[in-house]
Each structure stands twice: as C-alpha cells, then as structure tokens.
One Martini backbone bead per residue (centre of mass of N, CA, C, O) as a GRO file, in nm:
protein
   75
    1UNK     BB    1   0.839  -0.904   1.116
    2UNK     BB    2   0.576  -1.108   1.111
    3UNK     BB    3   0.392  -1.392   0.944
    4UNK     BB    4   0.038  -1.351   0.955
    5UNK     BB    5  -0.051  -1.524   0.689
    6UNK     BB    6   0.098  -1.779   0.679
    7UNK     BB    7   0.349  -1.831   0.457
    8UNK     BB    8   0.652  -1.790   0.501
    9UNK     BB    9   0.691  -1.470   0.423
   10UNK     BB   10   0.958  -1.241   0.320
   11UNK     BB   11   0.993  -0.882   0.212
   12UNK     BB   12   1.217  -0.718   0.122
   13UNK     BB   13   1.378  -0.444  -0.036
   14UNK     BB   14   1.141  -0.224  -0.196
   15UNK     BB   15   0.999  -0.004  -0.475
   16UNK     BB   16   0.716  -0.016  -0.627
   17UNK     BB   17   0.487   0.023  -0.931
   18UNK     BB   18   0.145   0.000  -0.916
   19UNK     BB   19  -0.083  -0.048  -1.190
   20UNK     BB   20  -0.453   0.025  -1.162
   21UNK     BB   21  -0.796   0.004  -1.195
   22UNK     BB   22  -0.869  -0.128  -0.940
   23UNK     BB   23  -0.802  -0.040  -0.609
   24UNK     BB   24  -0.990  -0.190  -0.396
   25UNK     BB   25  -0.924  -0.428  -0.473
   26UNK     BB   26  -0.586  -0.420  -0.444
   27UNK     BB   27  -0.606  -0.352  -0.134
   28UNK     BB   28  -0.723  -0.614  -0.054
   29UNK     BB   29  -0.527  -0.792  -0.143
   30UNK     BB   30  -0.271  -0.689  -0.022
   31UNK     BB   31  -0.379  -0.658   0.265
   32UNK     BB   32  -0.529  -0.929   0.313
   33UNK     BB   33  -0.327  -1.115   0.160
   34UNK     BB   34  -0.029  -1.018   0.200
   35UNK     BB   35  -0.015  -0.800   0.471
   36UNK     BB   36  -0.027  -0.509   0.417
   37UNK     BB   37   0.012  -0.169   0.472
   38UNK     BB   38  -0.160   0.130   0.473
   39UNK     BB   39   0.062   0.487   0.490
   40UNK     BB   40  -0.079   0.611   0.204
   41UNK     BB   41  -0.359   0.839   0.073
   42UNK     BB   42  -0.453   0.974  -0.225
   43UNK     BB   43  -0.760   1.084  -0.322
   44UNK     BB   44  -1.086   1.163  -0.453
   45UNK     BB   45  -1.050   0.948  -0.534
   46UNK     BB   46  -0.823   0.689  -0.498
   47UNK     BB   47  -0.510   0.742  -0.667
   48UNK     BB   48  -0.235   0.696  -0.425
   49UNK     BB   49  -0.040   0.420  -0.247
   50UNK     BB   50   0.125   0.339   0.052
   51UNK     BB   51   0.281   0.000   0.113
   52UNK     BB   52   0.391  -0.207   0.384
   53UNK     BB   53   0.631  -0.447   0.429
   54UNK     BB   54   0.858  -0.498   0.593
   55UNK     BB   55   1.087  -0.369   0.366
   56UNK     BB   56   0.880  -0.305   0.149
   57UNK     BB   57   0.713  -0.118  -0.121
   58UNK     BB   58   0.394   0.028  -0.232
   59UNK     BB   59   0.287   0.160  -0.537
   60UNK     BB   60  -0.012   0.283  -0.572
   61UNK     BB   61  -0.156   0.363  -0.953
   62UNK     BB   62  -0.435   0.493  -1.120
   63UNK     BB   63  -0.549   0.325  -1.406
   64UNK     BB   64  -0.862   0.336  -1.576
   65UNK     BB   65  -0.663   0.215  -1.826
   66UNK     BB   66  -0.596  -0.063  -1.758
   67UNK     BB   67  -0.435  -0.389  -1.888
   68UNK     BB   68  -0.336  -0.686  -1.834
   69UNK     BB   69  -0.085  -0.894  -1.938
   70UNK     BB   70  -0.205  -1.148  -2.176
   71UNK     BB   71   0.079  -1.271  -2.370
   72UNK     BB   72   0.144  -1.477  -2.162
   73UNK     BB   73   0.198  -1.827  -2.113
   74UNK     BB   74   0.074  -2.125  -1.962
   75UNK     BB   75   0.200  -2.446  -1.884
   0.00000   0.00000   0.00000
C-alpha cells in the first residue's frame, strides 16, 4: 500500500487496542489524518471498530470515561 497522506510512513504489523471516549473524533484523526480505512464497526452507536493500514490493525473501543493520562510532562 502507498502513503496517500504524503507524510512517508509506513506501518508494520500491529493489532492495538485504542480506549477512546469520542469514538467519532477518533475515526476522523485514524482515518483522515493517518489513512487507515475502517474494516469493521459494531454497536449503534458504534462501540467497536477495526482500521487497518499497511500491516498495522487498529481496534478502537468506546470507553464513556476513559480520560488521556496527562501526568507525563514534555520538556
């Protein structure tokens, strides 16, 4: 697969698993800024979702209070 979004990555074999809180934000950032194409989604609203790009393979799943650790500083 080629690098449409001109940024020249390229993802290896992964499957992660990503707890997010806005399920919609999310598929926008994975799918429109990094490329990855939605492959499976369950649940209305959607609960879980499976992207792939490259090798890489991403499950995304909805967590209502799921809040990013922001207790690492960057310098």
């Amino acid at each position: 697969m080629t690098d449409q979004t001109g940024h020249g990555i390229r993802f290896g074999r992964i499957a992660a698993t990503v707890p997010v809180s806005d399920m919609e934000r999310a598929l926008a950032f994975y799918v429109d800024v990094l490329g990855f194409r939605s492959v499976f989604q369950n649940g209305t609203p959607t609960g879980f979702v499976i992207l792939r790009r490259d090798d890489a393979e991403l499950h995304l799943t909805f967590h209502r209070d799921h809040k990013a650790d922001r207790s690492t500083s960057r310098t």
